[in-house]
C-alpha positions in Angstrom: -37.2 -56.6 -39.4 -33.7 -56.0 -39.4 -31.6 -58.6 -37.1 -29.2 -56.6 -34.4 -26.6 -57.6 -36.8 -27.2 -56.0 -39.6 -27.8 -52.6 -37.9 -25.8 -49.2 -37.1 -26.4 -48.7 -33.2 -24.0 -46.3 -32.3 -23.3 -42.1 -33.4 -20.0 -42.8 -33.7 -20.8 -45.6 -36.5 -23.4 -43.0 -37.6 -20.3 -40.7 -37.9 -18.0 -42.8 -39.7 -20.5 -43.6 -42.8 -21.5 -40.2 -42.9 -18.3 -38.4 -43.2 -16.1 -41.7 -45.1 -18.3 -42.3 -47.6 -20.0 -41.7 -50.7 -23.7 -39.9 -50.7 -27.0 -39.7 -53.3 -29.5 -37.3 -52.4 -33.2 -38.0 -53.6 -36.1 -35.6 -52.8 -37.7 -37.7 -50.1 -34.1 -39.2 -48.6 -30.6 -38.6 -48.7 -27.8 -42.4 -48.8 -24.9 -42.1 -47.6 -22.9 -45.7 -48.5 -19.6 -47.0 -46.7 -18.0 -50.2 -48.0 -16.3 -52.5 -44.8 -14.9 -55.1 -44.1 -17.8 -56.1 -41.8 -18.6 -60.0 -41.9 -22.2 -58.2 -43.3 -23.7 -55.1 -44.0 -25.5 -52.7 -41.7 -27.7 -50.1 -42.3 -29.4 -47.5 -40.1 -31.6 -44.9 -40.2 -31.8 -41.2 -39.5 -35.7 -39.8 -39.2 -35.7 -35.9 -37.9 -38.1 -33.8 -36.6 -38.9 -32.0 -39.7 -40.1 -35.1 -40.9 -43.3 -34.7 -38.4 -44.5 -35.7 -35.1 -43.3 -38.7 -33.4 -46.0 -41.2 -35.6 -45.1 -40.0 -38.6 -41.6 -40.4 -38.0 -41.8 -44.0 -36.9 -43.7 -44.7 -40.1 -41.4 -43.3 -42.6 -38.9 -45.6 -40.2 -41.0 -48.5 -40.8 -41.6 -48.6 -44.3 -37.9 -47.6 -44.7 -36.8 -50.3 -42.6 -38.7 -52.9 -44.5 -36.9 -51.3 -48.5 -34.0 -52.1 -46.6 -34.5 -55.6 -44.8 -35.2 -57.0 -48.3 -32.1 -55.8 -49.8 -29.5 -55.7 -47.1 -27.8 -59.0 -48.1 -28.2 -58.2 -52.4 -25.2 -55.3 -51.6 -22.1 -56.9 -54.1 -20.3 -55.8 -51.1 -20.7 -55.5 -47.6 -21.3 -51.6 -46.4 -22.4 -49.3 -44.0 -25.5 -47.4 -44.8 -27.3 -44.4 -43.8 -30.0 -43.4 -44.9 -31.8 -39.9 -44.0 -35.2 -39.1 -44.9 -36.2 -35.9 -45.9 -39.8 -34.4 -45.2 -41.3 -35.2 -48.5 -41.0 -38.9 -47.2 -43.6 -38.2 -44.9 -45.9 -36.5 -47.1 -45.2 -38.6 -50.2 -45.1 -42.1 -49.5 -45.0 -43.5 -53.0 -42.5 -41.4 -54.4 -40.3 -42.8 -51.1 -40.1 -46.0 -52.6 -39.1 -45.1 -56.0 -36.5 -42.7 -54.5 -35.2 -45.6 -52.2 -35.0 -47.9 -55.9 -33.0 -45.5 -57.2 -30.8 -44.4 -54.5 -30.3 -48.4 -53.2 -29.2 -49.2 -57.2 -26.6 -46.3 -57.0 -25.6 -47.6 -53.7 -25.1 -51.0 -55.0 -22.6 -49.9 -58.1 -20.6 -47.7 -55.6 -20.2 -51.0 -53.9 -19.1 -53.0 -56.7 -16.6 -50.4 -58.0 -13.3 -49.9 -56.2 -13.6 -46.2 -54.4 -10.5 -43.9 -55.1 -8.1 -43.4 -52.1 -9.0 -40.2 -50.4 -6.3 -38.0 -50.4 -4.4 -37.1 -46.8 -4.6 -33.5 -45.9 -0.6 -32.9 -45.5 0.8 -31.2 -42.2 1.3 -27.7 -42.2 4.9 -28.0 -41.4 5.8 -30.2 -44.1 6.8 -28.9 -47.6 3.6 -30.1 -49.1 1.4 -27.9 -46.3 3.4 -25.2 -46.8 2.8 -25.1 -50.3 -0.7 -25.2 -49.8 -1.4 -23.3 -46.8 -1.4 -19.2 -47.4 -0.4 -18.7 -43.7 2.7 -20.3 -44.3 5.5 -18.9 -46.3 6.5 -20.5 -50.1 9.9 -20.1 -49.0 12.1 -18.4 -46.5 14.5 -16.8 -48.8 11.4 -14.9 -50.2 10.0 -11.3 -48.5 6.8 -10.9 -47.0 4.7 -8.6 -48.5 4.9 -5.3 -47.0 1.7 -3.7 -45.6 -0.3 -1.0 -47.5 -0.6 2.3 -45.9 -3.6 3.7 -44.9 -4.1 6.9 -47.2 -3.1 10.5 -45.9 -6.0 12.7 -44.3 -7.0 15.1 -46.2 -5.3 18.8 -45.8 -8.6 20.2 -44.2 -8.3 17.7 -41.4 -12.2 16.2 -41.1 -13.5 18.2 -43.9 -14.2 14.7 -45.9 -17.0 13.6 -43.0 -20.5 14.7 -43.6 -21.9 16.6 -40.3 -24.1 14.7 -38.5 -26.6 17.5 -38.3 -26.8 17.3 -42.5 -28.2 13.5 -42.4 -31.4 12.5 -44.0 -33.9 11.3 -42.5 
């Protein structure tokens, strides 16, 4: 059993692992790996209802909970994880565990390497957005494109328009 400690509670902790960090996808269960600075590492779980009914679920949670327990503290560094089980957990419980072995060891050297800063989406007002952004303009000194005109109708008026009454069925 996990202690209260060692486990993600809250969506907005949910959030924050999911979208921050790193993520190995496996046919039974995708990880999604965080390092912290956390005193230890935390882990939770995300079980849907494609998975199966309600037992199911809370048996892939189980057996997941219990890869995890064992290997919490083994992490080089602390880290948030999340892991989300597909539903070939449910309905292939053995290939679950070798999917967790090789997901938890890819998780463990993305904790022991130093991540790459993520890179900082510049403002749209500074010189860097507006290089960036196609709604903003390269440079003021340069024109705006000028709109194409729609083409000229033809001399006859409608007479490019099939006639409703010549449809096919």
């Amino acid at each position: 059993m996990l202690p209260v400690s060692a486990r993600l509670r809250r969506a907005a902790q949910f959030t924050a692992t999911v979208r921050g960090g790193r993520q190995t996808g496996r046919a039974c269960l995708i990880l999604y790996v965080k390092p912290t600075d956390q005193a230890s590492s935390r882990a939770g779980f995300v079980v849907s209802r494609r998975v199966g009914p309600a037992v199911v679920r809370n048996r892939v949670k189980r057996r997941l909970r219990h890869l995890v327990a064992a290997r919490l503290d083994q992490l080089p560094q602390t880290a948030d994880i999340v892991i989300r089980a597909l539903p070939k957990a449910a309905s292939q419980p053995g290939r679950l565990v070798g999917d967790f072995e090789s997901a938890w060891s890819w998780a463990a050297r993305q904790c022991s390497t130093p991540s790459a800063p993520v890179p900082a989406i510049p403002a749209p007002d500074s010189p860097v957005g507006r290089l960036a952004s196609p709604l903003f303009p390269v440079a003021a000194s340069q024109p705006s494109p000028q709109p194409v005109a729609a083409p000229a109708p033809s001399p006859a008026g409608l007479a490019d328009t099939p006639d409703p009454s010549e449809r096919r069925p």
